[in-house]
C-alpha positions, -999 to +999 in steps of 0.1 A: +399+538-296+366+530-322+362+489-320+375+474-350+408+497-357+438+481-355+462+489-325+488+513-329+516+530-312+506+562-291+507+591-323+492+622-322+490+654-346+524+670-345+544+643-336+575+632-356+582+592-355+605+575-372+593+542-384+619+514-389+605+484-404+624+447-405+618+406-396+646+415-368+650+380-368+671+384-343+669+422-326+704+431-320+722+458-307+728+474-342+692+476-344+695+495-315+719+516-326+704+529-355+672+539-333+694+560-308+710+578-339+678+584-357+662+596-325+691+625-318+700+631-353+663+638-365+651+649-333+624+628-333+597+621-306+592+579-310+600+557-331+585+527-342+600+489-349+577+474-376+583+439-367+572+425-402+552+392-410+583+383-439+599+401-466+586+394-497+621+399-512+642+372-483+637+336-474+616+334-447+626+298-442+643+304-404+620+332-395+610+327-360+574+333-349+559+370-343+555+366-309+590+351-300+609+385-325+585+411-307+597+397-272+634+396-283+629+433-298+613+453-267+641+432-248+668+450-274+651+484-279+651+491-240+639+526-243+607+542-235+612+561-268+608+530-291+577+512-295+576+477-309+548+468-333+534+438-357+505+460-367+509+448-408+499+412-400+468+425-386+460+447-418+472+419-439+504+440-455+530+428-474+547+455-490+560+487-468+544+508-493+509+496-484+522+499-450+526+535-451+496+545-470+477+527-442+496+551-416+492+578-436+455+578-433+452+569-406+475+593-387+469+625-402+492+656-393+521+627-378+549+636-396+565+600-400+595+597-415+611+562-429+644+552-414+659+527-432+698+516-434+725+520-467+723+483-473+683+483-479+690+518-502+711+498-525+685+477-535+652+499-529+649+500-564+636+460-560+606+476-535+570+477-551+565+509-549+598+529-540+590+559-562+555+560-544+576+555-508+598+585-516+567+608-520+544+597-495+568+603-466+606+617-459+635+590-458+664+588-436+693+564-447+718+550-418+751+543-432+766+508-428+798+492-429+806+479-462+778+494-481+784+532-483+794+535-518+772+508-528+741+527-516+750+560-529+756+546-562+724+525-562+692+535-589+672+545-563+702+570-544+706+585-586+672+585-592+665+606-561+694+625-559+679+661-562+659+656-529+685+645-509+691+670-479+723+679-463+734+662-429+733+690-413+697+693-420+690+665-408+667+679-371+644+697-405+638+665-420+604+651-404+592+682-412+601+685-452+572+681-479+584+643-496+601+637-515+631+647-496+661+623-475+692+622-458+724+601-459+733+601-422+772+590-415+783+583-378+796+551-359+783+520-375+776+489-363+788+456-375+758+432-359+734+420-388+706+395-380+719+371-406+753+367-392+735+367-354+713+335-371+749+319-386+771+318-351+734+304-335+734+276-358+774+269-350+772+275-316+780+242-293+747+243-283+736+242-316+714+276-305+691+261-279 
């Protein structure tokens, strides 16, 4: 690798990784879970945890360091298939739109595709950017408890509606000219970071 390039992921021409950005503030199991879906369900080679430096749009008040959420997260992911990165503090990202132009260029002929779940659908018309997001790469949406109706009703879901791709299309998706996305349904799990950081803070111990 040329000195001076930020360190990626292995990625080569042809490849199709699913990238799944997030503070996983914790990694949980539901984090998990949604990789091991999007991996079957899209047939996809890798796939990528962006471990993010904050989200512009949450309180990064209890956000633990980078180094202590990318130790918790290749402890979660367990799978050779995943790779955990933090590769946007390093080219000084904020906004997963910049974040994927970047891998854009700099991966030519990947075909990425952004994995994201129902509850971050409902409000993706907040993102800088979404319309851009929608055409620069194919979107897959994991369904989650509580926010299935919300998400399908959301701007963005309306807005982008025409492009949407059956389920049972779902293995032809990484290979679909953008704009184009699916709703995947399928077991859901519960876990949410939030929740995770509430029973820590209740816990006897007080989450030490």
């Amino acid at each position: 690798m040329p000195s001076g390039l930020t360190r990626l992921p292995p990625a080569a021409p042809g490849m199709r990784i699913g990238l799944y950005g997030g503070s996983f503030n914790p990694a949980h199991a539901g984090h998990r879970h949604v990789s091991l879906m999007a991996l079957k369900r899209l047939r996809l080679d890798r796939l990528w945890w962006i471990v993010t430096p904050g989200n512009p749009l949450k309180d990064t008040g209890e956000l633990a360091s980078t180094e202590m959420r990318m130790a918790q997260a290749r402890e979660i992911a367990d799978d050779p298939r995943i790779d955990v990165t933090a590769f946007e503090g390093e080219i000084g990202a904020r906004y997963t739109v910049d974040t994927l132009a970047y891998l854009k260029r700099r991966c030519p002929g990947v075909h990425f595709v952004w994995v994201m779940g129902a509850d971050n659908l409902a409000g993706f018309h907040r993102w800088r950017g979404w319309r851009r997001i929608a055409r620069m790469m194919p979107m897959a949406i994991i369904d989650r408890p509580g926010w299935t109706l919300r998400a399908m009703n959301a701007r963005s879901a309306q807005a982008l509606s025409k492009w949407r791709i059956e389920e049972g299309r779902a293995t032809a998706l990484a290979g679909l000219k953008a704009p184009a996305w699916v709703f995947l349904h399928g077991p859901r799990s519960h876990l949410s970071s939030t929740m995770l950081r509430r029973m820590s803070r209740t816990s006897p111990s007080g989450g030490r």
